[in-house]
N, CA, C and O of each residue as an XYZ file, in Angstrom:
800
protein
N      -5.050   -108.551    -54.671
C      -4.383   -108.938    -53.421
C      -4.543   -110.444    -53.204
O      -5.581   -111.042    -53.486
N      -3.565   -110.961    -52.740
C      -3.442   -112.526    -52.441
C      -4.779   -112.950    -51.643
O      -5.374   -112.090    -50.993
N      -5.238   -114.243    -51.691
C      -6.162   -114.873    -50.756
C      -5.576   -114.566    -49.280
O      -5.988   -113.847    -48.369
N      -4.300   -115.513    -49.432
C      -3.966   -115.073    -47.866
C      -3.747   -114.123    -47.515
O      -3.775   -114.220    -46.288
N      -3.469   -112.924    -47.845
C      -3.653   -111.294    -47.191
C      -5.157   -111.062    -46.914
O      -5.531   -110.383    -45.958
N      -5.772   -111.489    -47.548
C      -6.917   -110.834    -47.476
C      -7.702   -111.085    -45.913
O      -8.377   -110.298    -45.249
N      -7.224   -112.815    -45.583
C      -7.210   -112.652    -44.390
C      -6.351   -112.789    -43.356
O      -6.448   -113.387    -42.284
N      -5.668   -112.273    -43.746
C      -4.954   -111.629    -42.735
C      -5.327   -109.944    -42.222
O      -5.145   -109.441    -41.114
N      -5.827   -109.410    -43.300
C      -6.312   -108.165    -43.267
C      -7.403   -108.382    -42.182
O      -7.503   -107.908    -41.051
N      -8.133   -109.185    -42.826
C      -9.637   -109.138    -42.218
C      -9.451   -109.807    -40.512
O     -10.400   -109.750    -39.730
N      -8.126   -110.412    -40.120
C      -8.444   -110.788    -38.513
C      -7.597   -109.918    -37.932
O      -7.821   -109.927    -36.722
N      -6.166   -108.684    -38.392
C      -6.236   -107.349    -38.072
C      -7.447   -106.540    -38.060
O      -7.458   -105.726    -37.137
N      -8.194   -106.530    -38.613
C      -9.287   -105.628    -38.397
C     -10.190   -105.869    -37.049
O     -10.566   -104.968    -36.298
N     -10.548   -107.718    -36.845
C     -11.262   -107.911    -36.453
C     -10.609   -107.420    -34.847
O     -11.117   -106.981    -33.815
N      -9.423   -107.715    -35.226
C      -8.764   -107.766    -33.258
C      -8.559   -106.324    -33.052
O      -7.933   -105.924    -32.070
N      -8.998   -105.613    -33.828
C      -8.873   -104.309    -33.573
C     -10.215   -103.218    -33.024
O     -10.336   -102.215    -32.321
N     -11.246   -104.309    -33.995
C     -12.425   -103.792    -33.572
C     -12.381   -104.387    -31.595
O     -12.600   -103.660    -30.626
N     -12.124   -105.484    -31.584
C     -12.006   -106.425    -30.295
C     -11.119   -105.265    -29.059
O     -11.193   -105.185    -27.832
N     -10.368   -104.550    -30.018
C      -9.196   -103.497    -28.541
C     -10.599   -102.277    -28.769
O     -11.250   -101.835    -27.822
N     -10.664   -102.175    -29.171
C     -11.595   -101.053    -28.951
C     -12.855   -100.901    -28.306
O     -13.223    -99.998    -27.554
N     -13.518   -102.001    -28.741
C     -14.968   -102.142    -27.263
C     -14.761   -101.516    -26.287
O     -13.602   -101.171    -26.058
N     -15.635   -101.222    -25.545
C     -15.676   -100.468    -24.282
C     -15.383   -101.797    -22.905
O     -15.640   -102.996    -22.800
N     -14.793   -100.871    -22.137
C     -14.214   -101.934    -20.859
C     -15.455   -102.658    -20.103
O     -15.485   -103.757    -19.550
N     -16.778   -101.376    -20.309
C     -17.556   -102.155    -19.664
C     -18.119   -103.560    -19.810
O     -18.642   -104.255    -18.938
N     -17.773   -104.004    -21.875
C     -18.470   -105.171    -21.978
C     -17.835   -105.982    -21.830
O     -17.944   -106.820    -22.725
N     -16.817   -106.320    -20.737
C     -16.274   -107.188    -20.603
C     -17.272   -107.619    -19.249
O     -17.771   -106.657    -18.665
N     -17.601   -109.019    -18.704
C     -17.907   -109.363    -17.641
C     -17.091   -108.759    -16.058
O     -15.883   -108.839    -15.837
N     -17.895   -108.306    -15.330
C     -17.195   -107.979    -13.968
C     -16.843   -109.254    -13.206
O     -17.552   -110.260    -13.249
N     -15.658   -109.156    -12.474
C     -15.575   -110.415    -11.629
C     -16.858   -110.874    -10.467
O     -17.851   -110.412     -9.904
N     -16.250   -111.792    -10.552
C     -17.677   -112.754     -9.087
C     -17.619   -112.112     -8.128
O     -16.486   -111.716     -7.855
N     -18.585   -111.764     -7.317
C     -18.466   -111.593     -6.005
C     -17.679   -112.795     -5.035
O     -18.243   -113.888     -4.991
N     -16.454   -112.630     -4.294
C     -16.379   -113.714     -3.955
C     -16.282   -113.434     -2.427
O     -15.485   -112.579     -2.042
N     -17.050   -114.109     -1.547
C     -16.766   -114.260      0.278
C     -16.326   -116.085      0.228
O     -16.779   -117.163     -0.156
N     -15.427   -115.633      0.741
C     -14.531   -117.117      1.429
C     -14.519   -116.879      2.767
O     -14.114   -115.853      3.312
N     -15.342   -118.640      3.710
C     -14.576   -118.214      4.702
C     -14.174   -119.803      5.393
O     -15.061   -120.324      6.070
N     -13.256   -120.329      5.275
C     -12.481   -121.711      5.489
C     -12.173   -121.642      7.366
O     -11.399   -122.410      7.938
N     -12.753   -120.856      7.864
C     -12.150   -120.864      9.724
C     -12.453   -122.187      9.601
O     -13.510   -122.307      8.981
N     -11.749   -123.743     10.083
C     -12.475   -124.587     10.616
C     -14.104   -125.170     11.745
O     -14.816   -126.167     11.873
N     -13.952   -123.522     12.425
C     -14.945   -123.190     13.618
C     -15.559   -122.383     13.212
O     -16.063   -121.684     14.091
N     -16.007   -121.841     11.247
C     -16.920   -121.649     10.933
C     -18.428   -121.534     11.599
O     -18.799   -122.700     11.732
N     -19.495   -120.616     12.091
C     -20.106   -120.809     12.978
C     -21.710   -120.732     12.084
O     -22.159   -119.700     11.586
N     -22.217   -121.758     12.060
C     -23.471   -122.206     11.369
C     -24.392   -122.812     12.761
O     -24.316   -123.842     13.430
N     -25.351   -121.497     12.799
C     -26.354   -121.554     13.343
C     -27.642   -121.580     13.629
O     -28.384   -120.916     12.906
N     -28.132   -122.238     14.584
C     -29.573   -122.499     14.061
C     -30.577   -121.447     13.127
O     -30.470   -120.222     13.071
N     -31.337   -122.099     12.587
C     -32.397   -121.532     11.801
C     -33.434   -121.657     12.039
O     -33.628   -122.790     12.479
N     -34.654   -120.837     11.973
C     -35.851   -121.175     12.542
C     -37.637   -120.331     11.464
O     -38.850   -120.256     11.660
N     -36.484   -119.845     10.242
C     -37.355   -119.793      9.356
C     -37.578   -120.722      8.760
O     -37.152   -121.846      9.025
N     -38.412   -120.369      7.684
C     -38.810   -121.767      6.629
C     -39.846   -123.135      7.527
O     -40.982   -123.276      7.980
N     -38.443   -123.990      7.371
C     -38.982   -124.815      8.085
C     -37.996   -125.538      9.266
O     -37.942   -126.632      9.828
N     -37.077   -123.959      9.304
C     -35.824   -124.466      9.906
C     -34.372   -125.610      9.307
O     -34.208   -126.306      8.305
N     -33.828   -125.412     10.114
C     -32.423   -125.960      9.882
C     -31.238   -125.121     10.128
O     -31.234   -124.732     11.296
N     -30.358   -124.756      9.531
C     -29.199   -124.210      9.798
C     -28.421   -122.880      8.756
O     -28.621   -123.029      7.551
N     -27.690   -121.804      9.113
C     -27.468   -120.938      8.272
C     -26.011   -120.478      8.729
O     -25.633   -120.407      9.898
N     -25.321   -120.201      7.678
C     -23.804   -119.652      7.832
C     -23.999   -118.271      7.386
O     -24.245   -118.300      6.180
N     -23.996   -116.744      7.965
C     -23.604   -115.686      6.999
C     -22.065   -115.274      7.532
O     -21.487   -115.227      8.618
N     -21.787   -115.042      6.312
C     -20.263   -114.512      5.960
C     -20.392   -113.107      6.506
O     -21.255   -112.274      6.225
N     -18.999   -112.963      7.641
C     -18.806   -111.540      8.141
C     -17.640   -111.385      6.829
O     -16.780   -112.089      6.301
N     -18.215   -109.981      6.678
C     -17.767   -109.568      5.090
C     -16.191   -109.121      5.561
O     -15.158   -109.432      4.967
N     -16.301   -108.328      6.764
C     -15.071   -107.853      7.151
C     -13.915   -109.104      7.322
O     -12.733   -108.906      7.601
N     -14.322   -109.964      7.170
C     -12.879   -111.419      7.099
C     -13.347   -112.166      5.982
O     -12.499   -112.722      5.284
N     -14.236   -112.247      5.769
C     -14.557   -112.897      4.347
C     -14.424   -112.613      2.750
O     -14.320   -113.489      1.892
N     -14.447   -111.236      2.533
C     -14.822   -110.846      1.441
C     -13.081   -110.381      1.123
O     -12.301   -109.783      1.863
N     -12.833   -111.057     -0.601
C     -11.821   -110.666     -0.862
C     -11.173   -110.004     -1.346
O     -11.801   -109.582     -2.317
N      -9.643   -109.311     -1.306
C      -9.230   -108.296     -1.917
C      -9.826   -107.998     -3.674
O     -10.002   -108.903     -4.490
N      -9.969   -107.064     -3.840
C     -10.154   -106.678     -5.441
C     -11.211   -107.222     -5.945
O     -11.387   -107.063     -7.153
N     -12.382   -108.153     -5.021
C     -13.551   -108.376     -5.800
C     -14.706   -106.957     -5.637
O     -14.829   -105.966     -4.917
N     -15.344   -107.547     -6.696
C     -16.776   -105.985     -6.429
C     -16.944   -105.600     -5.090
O     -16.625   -106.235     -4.085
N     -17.571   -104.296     -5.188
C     -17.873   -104.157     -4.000
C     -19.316   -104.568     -3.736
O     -20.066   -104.594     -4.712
N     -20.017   -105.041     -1.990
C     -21.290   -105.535     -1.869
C     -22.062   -104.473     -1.315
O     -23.059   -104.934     -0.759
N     -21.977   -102.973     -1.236
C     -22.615   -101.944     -0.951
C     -24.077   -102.475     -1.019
O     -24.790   -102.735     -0.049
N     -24.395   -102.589     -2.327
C     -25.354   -103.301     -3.054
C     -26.454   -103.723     -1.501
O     -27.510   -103.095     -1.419
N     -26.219   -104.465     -0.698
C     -26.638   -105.322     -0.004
C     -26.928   -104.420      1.255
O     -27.537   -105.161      2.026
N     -26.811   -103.389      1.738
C     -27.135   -102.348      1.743
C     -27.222   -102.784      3.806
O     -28.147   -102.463      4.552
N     -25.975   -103.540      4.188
C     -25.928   -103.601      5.503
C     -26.155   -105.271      5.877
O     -25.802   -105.840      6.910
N     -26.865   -105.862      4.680
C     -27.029   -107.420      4.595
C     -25.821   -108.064      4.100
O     -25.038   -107.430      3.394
N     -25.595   -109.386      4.448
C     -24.268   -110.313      3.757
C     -25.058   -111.285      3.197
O     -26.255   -111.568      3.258
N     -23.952   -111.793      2.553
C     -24.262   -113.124      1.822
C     -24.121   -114.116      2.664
O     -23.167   -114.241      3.431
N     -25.594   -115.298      2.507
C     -25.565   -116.432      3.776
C     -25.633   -118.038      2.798
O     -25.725   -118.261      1.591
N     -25.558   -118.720      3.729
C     -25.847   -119.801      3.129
C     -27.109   -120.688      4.069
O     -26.801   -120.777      5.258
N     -28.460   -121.340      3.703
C     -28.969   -121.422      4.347
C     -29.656   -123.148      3.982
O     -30.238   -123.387      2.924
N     -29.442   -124.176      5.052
C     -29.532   -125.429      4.551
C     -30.333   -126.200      5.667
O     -29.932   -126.341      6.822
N     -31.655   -126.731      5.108
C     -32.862   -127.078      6.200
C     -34.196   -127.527      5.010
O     -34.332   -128.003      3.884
N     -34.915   -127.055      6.036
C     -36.295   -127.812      5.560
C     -37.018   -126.800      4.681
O     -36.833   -125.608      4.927
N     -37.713   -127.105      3.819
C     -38.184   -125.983      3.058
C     -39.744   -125.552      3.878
O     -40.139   -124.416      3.615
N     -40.327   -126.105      4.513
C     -41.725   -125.771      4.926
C     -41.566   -126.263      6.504
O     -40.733   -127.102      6.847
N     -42.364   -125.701      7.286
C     -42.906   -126.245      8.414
C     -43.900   -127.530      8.389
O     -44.010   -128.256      9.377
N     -44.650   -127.765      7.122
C     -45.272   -129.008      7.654
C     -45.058   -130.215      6.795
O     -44.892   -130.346      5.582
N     -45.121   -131.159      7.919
C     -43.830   -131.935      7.284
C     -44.436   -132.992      5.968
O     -43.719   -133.694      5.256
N     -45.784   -132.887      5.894
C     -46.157   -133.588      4.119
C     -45.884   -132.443      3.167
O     -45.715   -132.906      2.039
N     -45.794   -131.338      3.187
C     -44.811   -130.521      2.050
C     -42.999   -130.343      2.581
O     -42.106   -129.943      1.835
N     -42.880   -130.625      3.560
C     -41.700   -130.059      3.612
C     -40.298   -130.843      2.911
O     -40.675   -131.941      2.503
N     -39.054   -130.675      2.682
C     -38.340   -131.381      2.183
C     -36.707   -130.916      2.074
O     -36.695   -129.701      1.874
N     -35.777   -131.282      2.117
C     -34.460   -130.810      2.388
C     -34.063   -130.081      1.198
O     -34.203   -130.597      0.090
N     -33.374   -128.431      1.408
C     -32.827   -127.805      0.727
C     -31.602   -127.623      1.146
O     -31.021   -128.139      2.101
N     -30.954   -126.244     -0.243
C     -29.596   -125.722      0.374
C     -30.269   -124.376     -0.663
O     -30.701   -124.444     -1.814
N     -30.159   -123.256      0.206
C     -29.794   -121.334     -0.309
C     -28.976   -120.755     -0.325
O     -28.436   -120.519      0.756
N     -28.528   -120.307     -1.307
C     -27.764   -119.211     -1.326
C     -28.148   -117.996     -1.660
O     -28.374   -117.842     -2.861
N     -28.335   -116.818     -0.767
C     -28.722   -115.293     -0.783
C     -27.895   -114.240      0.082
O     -26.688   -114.027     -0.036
N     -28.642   -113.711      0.845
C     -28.196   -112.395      1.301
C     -29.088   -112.223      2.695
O     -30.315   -112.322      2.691
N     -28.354   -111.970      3.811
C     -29.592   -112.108      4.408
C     -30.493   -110.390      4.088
O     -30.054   -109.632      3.223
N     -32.037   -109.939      5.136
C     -32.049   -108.451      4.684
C     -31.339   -107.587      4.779
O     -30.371   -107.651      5.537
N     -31.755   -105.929      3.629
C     -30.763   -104.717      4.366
C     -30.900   -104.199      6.110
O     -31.655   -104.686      6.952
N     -30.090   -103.274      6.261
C     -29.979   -102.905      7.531
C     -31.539   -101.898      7.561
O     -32.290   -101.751      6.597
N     -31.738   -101.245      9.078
C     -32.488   -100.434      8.723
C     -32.270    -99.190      8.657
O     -31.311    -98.695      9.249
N     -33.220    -98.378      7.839
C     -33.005    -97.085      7.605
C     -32.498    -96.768      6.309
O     -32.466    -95.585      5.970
N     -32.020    -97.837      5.388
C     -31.722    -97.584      4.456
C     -32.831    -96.812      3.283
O     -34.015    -97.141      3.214
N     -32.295    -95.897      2.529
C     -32.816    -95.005      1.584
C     -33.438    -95.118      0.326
O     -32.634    -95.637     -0.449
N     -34.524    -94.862     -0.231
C     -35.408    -95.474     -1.376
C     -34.064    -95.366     -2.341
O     -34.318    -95.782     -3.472
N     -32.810    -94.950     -2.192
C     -31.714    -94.968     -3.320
C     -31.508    -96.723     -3.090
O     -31.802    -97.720     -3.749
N     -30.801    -96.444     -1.707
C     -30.902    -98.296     -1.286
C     -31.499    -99.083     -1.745
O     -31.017   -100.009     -2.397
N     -32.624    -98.922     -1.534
C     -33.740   -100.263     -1.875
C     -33.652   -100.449     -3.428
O     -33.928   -101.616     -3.703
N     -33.405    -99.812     -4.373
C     -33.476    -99.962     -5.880
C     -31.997   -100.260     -6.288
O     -31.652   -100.872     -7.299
N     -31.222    -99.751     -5.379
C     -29.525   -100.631     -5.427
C     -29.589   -102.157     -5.157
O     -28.895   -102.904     -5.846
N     -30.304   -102.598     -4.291
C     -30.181   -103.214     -3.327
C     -31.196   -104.711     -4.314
O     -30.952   -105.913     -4.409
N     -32.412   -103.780     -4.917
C     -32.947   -104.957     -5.779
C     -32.433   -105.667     -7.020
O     -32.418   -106.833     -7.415
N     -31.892   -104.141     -7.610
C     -30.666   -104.213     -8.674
C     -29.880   -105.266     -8.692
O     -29.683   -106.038     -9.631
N     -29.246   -105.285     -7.179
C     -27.707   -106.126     -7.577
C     -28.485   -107.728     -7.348
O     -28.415   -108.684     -8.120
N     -29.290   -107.641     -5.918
C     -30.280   -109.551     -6.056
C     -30.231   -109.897     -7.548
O     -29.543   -110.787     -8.047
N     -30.921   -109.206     -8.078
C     -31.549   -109.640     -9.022
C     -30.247   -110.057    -10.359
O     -30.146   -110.916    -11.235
N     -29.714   -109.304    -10.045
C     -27.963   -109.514    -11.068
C     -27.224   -110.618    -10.510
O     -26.844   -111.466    -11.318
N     -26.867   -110.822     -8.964
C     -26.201   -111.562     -8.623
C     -26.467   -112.923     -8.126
O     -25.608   -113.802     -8.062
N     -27.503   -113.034     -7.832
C     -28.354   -114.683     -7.690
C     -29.183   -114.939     -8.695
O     -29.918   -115.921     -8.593
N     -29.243   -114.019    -10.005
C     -30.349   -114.351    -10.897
C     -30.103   -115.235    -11.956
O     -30.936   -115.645    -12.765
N     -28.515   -115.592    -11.886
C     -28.179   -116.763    -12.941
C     -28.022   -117.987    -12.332
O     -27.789   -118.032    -11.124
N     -28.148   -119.309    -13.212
C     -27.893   -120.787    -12.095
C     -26.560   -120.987    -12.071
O     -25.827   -120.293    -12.775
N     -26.355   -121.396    -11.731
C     -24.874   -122.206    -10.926
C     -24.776   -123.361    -10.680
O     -25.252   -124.197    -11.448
N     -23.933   -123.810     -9.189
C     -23.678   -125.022     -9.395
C     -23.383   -125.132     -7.245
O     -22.861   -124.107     -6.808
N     -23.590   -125.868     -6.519
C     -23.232   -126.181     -5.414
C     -22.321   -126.946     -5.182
O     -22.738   -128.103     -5.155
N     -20.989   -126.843     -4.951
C     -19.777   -127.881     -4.943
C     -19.527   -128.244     -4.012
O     -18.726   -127.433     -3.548
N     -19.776   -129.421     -2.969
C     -19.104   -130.020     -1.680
C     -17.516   -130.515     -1.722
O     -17.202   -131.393     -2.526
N     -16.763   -130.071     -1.050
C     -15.626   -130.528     -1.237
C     -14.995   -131.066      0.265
O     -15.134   -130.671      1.423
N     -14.146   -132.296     -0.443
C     -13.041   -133.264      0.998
C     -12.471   -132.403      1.426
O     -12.416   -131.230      1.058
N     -11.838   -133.094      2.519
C     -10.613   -132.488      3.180
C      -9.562   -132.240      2.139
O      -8.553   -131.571      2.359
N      -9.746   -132.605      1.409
C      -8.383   -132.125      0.563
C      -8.655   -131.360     -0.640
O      -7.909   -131.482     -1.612
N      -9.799   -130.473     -0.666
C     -10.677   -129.570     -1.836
C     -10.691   -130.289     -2.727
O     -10.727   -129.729     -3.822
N     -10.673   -131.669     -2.727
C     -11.309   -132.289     -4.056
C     -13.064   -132.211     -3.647
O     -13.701   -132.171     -2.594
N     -13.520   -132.218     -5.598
C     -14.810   -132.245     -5.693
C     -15.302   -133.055     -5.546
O     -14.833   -133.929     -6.276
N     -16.445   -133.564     -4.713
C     -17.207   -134.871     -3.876
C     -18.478   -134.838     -5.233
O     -18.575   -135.800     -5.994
N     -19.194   -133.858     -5.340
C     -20.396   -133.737     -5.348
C     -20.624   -132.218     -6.208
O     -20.020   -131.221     -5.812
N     -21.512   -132.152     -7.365
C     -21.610   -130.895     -7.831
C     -23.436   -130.798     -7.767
O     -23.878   -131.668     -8.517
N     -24.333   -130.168     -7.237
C     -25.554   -129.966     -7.270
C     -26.257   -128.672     -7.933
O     -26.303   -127.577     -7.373
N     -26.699   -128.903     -8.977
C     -27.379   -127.463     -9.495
C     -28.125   -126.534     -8.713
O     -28.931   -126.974     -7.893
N     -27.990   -125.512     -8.833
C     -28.600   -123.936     -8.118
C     -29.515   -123.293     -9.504
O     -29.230   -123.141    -10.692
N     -30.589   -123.047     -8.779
C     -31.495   -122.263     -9.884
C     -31.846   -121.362     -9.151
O     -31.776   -121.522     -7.932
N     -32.488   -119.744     -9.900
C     -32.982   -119.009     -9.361
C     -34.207   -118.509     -9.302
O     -34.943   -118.356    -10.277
N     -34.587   -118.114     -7.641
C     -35.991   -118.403     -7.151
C     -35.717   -117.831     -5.915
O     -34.780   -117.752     -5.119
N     -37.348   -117.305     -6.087
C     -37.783   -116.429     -4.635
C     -36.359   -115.362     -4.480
O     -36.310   -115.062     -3.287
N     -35.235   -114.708     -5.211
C     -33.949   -114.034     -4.581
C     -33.024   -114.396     -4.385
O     -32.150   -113.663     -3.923
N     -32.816   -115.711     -4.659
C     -31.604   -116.051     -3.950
C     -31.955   -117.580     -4.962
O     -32.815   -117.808     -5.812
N     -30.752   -118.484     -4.338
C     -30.369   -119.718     -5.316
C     -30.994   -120.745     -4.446
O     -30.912   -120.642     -3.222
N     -31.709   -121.879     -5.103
C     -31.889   -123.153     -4.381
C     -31.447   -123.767     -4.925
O     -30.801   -123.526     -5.944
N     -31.711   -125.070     -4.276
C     -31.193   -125.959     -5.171
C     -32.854   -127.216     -5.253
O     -33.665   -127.006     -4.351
N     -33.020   -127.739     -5.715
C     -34.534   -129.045     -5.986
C     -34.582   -129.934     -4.598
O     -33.463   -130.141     -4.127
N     -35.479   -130.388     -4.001
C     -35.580   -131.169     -3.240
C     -34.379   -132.342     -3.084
O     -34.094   -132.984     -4.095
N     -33.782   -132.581     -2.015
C     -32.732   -133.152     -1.774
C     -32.875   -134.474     -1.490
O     -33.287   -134.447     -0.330
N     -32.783   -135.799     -1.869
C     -32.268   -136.694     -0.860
C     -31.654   -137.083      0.053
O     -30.745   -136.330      0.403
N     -31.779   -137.996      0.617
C     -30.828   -138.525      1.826
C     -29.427   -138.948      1.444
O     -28.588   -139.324      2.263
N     -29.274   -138.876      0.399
C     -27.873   -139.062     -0.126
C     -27.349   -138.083     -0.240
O     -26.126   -137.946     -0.195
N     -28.455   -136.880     -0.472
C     -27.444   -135.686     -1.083
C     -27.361   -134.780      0.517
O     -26.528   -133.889      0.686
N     -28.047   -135.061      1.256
C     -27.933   -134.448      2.808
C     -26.765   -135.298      3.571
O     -26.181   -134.450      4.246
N     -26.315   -136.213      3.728
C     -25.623   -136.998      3.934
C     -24.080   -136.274      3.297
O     -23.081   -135.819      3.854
N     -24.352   -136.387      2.341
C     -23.026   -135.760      1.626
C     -22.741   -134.371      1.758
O     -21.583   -133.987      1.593
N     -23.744   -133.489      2.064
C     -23.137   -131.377      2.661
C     -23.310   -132.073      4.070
O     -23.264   -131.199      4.936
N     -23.480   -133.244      4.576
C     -22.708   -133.019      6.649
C     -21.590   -133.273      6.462
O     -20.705   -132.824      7.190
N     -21.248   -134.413      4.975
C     -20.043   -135.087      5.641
C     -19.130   -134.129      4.607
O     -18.040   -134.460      4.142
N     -19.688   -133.122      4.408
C     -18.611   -132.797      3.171
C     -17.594   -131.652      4.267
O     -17.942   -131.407      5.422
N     -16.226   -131.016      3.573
C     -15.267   -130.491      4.865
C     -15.365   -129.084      4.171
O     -14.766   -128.187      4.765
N     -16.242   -128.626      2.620
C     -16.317   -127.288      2.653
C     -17.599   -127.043      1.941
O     -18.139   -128.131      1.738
N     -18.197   -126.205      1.550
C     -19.049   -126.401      0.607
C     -18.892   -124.556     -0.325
O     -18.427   -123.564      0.237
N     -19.388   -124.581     -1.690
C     -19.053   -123.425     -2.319
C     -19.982   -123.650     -3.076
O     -20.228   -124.816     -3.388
N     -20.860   -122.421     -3.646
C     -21.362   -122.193     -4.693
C     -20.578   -121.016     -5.652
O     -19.547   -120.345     -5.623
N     -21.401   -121.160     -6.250
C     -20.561   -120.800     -7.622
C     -21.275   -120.134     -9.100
O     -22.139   -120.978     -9.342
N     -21.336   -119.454     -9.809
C     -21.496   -119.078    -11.024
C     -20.717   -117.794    -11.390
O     -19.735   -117.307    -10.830
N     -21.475   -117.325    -12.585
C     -20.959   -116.739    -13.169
C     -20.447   -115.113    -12.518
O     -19.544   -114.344    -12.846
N     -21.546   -115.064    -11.424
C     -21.341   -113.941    -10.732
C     -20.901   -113.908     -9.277
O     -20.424   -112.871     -8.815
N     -21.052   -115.066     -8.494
C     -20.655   -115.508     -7.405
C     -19.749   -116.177     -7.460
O     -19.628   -116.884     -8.461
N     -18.793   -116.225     -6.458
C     -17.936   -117.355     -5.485
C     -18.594   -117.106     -4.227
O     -18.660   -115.944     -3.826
N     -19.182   -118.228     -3.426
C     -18.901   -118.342     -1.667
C     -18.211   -119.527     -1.311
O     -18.267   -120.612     -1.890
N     -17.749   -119.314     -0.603
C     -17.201   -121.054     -0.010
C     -17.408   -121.001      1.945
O     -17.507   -119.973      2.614
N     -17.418   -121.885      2.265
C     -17.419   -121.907      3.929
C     -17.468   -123.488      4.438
O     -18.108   -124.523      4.256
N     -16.368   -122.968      5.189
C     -16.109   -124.242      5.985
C     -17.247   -125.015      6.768
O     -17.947   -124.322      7.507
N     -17.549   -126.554      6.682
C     -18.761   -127.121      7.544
C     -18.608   -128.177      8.327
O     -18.971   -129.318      8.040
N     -17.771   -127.647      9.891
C     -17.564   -128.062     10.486
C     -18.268   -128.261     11.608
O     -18.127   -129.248     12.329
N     -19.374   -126.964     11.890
C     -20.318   -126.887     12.704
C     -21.905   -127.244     12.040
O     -22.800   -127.082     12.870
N     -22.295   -127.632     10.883
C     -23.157   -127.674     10.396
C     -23.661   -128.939     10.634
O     -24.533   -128.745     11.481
N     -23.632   -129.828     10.447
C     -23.670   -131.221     10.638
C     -23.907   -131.417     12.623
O     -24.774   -132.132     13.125
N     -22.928   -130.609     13.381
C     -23.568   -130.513     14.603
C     -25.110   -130.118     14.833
O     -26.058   -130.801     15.221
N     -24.998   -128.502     14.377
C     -26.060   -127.938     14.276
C     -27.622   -128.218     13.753
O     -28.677   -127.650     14.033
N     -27.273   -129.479     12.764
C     -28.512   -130.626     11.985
C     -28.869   -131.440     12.780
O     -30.035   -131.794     12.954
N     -27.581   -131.969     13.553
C     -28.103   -133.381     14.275
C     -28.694   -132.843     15.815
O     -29.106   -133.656     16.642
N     -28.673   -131.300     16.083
C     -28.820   -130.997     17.575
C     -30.402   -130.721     17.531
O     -31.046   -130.507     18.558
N     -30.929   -130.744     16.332
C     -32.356   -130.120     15.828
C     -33.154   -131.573     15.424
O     -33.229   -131.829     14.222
N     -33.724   -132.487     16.356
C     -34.389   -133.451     16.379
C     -36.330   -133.516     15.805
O     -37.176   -134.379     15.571
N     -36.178   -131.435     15.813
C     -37.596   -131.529     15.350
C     -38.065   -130.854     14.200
O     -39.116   -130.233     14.042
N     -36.947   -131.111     13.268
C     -36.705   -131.049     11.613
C     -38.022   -131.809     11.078
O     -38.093   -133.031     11.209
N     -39.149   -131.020     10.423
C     -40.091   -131.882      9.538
C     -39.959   -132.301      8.555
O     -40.915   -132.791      7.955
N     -38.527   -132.251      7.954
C     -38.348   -132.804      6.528
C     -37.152   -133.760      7.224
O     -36.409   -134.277      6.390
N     -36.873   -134.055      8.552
C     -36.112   -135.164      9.028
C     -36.357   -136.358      8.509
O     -35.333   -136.965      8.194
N     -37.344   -136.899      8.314
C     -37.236   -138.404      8.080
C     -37.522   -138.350      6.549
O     -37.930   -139.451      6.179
N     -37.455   -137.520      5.615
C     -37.552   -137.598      4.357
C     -36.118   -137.449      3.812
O     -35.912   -137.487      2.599
């Protein structure tokens, strides 16, 4: 048989083995919650070390045909951007992305669903994207995973400066989309004068 049949044979075969895999090994889509309201409502925070938090009401946020977030078991996905500690020689500016907790009453089935999907869906890094008024990309900041959910490394004043002034912000990987409008966030920073990672 000719050289060139031979492969030709051999990348029929291969795309054949390729139709046949099972559907599951294909990657599932991202979870994705969008929520662009301009009057987005990011409100105070008073864990950690405080600052400010957006969670996505799933019922307007979450979009057609992505996974479902059962998983989360009565909790949404938040975004949470402040001080990492209460005292202010450790403390220092972050940004999270998680979930806030489940509801209560949920069932020891729950709780092992519920660790399952954390651990699947914030357990890879990503990327934090601030975007203009006009969804161009300002700013891309790495997300690693820790403690459940995504941080991102101690922030500068450049990089805090840039999620007030930015007009959306989204994280992102392989298993997530969020995005949310930050129109109230930057209020909500500057109304909180007793931030211990403020002057850092």
């Amino acid at each position: 048989m000719p050289i060139g049949a031979n492969s030709l044979l051999a990348t029929m075969v291969a795309l054949q083995m390729l139709v046949a895999l099972p559907a599951m090994a294909a990657s599932p889509a991202p979870l994705r919650a969008v929520d662009r309201n301009p009057r987005a409502n990011w409100i105070e925070a008073f864990d950690w070390g405080g600052g400010a938090r957006f969670v996505f009401d799933l019922k307007q946020s979450q979009e057609a045909g992505a996974p479902s977030l059962n998983f989360l078991a009565g909790g949404a996905p938040e975004f949470a951007f402040g001080c990492a500690d209460q005292d202010p020689t450790k403390s220092y500016w972050r940004f999270r992305v998680g979930a806030t907790p489940p509801g209560s009453g949920i069932t020891s089935r729950d709780e092992i669903a519920h660790e399952k999907g954390m651990k699947y869906y914030f357990g890879v890094p990503g990327m934090l994207v601030l975007l203009d008024e006009v969804d161009m990309e300002i700013r891309r900041t790495p997300l690693t995973p820790r403690n459940g959910a995504l941080e991102t490394v101690a922030l500068t004043q450049d990089d805090v400066r840039a999620i007030l002034n930015a007009s959306a912000i989204r994280a992102e990987t392989p298993r997530i989309f969020f995005e949310s409008a930050t129109s109230a966030l930057k209020t909500t920073i500057d109304g909180n004068s007793k931030l211990p990672c403020a002057t850092r």
